[in-house]
N, C-alpha and C positions, 0 to 999 in steps of 0.2 A: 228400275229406280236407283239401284245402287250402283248401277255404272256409270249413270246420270250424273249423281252425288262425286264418284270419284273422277271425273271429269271436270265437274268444277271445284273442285279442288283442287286437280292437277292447275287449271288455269288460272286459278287465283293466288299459288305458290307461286307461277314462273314469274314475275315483274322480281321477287326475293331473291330465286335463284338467279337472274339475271346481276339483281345490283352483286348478291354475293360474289359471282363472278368475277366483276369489276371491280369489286373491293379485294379482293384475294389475288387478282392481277399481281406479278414478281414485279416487283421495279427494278427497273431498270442500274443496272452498277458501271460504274464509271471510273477508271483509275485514272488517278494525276499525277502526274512525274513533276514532284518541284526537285530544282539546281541543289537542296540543302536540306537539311532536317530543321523544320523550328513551326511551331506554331503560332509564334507571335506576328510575325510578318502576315502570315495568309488566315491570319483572326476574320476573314469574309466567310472563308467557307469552313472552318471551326464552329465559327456563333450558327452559320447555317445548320449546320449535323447538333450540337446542339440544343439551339431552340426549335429545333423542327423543321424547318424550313425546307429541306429538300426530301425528308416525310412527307411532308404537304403534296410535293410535286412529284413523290414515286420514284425518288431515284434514293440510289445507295452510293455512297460514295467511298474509294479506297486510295490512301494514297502510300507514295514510295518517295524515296529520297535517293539521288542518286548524286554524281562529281561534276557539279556545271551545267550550263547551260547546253555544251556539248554531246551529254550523255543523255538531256531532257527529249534532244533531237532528235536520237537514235533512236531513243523509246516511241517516240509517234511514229515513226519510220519503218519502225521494224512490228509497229500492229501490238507492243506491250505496254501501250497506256493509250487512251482517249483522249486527253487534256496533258498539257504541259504547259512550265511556267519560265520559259527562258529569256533570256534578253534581248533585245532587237538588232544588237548586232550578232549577233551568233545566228539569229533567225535570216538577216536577210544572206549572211554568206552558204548558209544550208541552199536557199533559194536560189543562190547565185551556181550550186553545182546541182542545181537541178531538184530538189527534194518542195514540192509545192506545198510546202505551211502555210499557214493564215493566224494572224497574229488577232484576233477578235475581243479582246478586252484587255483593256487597257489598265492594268490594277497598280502599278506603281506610278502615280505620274510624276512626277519631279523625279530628279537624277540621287540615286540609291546609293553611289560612288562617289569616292573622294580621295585625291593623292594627296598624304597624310606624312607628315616627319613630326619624329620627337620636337617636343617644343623648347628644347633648351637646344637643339640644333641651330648650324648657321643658316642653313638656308631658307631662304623667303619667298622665293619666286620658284616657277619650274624650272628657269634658265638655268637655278643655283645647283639645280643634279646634273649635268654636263658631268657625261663620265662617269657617275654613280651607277648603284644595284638598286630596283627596283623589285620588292618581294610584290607578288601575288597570290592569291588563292590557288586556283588552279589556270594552268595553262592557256583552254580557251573560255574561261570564262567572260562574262559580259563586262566586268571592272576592268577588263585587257584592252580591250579593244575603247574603252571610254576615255583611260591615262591615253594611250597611244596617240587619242584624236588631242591630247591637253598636248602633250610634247610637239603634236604635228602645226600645230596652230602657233608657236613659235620657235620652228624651224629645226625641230629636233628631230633626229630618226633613231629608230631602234637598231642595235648591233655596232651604230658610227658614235653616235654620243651618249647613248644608258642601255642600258642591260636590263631583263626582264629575269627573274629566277621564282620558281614557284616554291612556295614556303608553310601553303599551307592556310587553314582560316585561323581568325581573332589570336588564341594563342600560343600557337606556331610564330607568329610573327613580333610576339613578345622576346621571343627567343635569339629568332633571326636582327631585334634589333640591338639586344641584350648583349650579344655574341659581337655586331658588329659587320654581320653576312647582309645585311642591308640598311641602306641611307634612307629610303624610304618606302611605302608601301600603297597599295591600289589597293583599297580597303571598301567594304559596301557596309551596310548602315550598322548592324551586329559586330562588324571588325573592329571600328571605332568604337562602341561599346563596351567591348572587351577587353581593348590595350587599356582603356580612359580606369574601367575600372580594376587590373591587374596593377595599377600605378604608373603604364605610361601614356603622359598628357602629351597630345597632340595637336596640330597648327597645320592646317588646311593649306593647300597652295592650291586649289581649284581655282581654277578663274571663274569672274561671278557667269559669265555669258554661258559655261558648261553645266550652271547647274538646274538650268531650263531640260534639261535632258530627261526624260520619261526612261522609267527604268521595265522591270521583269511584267510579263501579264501572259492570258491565258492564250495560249495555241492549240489549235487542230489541222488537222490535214484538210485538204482540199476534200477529198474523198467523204471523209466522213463528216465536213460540213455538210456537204450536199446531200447524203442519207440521212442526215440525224436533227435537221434542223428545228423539228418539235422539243428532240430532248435538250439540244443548245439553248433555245428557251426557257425550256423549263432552270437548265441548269443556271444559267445567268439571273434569272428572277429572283431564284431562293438566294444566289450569293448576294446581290444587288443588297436584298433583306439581311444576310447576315454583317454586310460592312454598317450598312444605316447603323444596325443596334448597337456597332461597335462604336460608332463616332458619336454614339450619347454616352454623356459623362456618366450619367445614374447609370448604364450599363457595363463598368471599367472592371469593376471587381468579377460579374458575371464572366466578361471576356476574356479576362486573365485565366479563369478556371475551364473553359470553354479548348481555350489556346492548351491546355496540358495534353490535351488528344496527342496533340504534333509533336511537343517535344518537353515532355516534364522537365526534362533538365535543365531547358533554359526559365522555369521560374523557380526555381531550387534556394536564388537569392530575389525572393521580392521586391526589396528595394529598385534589384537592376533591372528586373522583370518590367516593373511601373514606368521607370523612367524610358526603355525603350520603346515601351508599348507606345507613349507621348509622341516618338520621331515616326512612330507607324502609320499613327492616325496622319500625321503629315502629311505623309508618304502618300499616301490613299483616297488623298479627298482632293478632288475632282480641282484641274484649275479649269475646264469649262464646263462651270455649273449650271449652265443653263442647255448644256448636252445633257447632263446625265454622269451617271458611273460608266465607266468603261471606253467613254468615245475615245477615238482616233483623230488627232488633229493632224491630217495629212501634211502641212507647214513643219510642223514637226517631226514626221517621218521626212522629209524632203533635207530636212536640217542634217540629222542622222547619216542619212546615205551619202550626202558631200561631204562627211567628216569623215566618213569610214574611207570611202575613195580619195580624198585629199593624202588619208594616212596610212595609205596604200593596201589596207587590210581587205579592199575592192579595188581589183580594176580596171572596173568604170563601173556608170548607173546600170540598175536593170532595166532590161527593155520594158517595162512595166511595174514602176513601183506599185501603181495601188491593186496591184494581187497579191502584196504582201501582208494587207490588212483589209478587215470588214466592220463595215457601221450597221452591217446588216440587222444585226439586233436590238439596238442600241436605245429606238423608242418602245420597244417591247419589254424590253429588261426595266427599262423606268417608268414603265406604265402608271403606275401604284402612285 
């Protein structure tokens, strides 16, 4: 009788010990290589880790900051991050020496960059740097190759009529224009922020037709697309969730404190914290709304790759642009 007894008992624990199981399950940890330190920009997957969002879904997430888009490439490359956040031309010339990235969400969509002079300068047009210094961030970054396609689009080439010099970000370039080491700057949305609020005001020469350009979003390897496509899911859903809650205003304050995970420093001055935050939600919110967060408008990728090749930073198309990017997720992630 009491073997009986401890028999069902045993059987009436297991369905417990099962869900325990399932609930004590590791989740799964994911590293992300973003081009930069900052929280404010990648306020998706901040609000995610903060409101829970990718608790929900069993993943951990950890990320690192590295110099560009350049080094974002390496790191998936070399098997020391899962996810990376680099620019689309940096990503298709990896692809062009052979490194099979997949470009699968699309988180900046308008163009993040902008060739920027002091506003009390003469020039007005890009024509007007003929023979000028051009500072940038870093070397191969994605703001390089976006100036490059503005000078190629009215007949300018690098080395024959402007010069590129790396300078450094936002404050660095205060210096270089202080000094007089550069006429103008390839600046992405933070850069402008920083001259504007260190005291120097600045005046766009972006043509408007460049600033249809989709900027940084998330990468993986081909490899580990194809192994991991449960957790790409998962991981996509909870970011999807953490941009939503960002682009509700009642949620702005939450976001801002959410955003300190990435990079305390840059809300240190609140004022400039809020008003960036403003060009972020910009930044992030979908011009095809009725895709979803994330799509890929291949038109757009097609636009990209004749300016990269026009301005010689390709040369020529890939035998295959669209294994450059995936919509693979794309009604998954926006299921909700």
């Amino acid at each position: 009788m009491m073997m009986k007894r401890r028999a069902f008992l045993a059987a009436a624990c297991l369905p417990f010990l099962i869900m325990g199981g399932v609930q004590a399950q590791q989740p799964t940890t994911l590293t992300i290589a973003y081009p930069s330190p900052g929280g404010l920009g990648y306020f998706g997957v901040y609000n995610a880790i903060g409101e829970g969002y990718f608790e929900a879904e069993n993943i951990k997430i950890q990320t690192q900051s590295v110099n560009g888009s350049g080094q974002v490439l390496q790191a998936l490359l070399a098997g020391q991050a899962q996810l990376g956040h680099p620019g689309p031309g940096p990503l298709l010339n990896a692809r062009k020496n052979g490194g099979d990235l997949v470009y699968i969400f699309n988180y900046f969509t308008r163009s993040q960059f902008n060739l920027v002079v002091p506003e009390e300068s003469e020039f007005q047009s890009p024509t007007d740097l003929k023979g000028k210094v051009i500072g940038v961030g870093t070397s191969d970054g994605a703001e390089v190759a976006f100036v490059r396609s503005i000078f190629d689009s009215v007949g300018m080439k690098e080395g024959d009529d402007y010069t590129f010099i790396t300078v450094g970000e936002g404050g660095m370039a205060v210096a270089g224009f202080m000094q007089k080491s550069i006429d103008a700057y390839a600046s992405d949305t933070a850069g402008v922020a920083t001259l504007n609020l260190r005291g120097v005001k600045l005046r766009t020469l972006t043509p408007p037709e460049f600033q249809s350009y989709f900027g940084n979003g998330y990468v993986v390897t081909r490899e580990y697309l194809e192994e991991n496509k449960d957790t790409l899911e998962r991981f996509g859903r909870a970011l999807v969730k953490g941009i939503k809650f960002g682009l509700d205003p009642a949620n702005k304050d939450k976001t801002l404190e959410h955003a300190k995970m990435g990079n305390p420093q840059q809300l240190e001055d609140m004022k400039y914290a809020d008003a960036l935050m403003d060009v972020y939600y910009s930044l992030t919110t979908p011009l095809n709304a009725e895709k979803g967060f994330g799509y890929n408008n291949p038109a757009a990728w097609d636009k990209w790759q004749a300016t990269l090749v026009s301005s010689g930073d390709m040369d020529k198309p890939l035998p295959d642009l669209t294994q450059a990017y995936s919509n693979e997720f794309i009604e998954v992630w926006n299921a909700e």
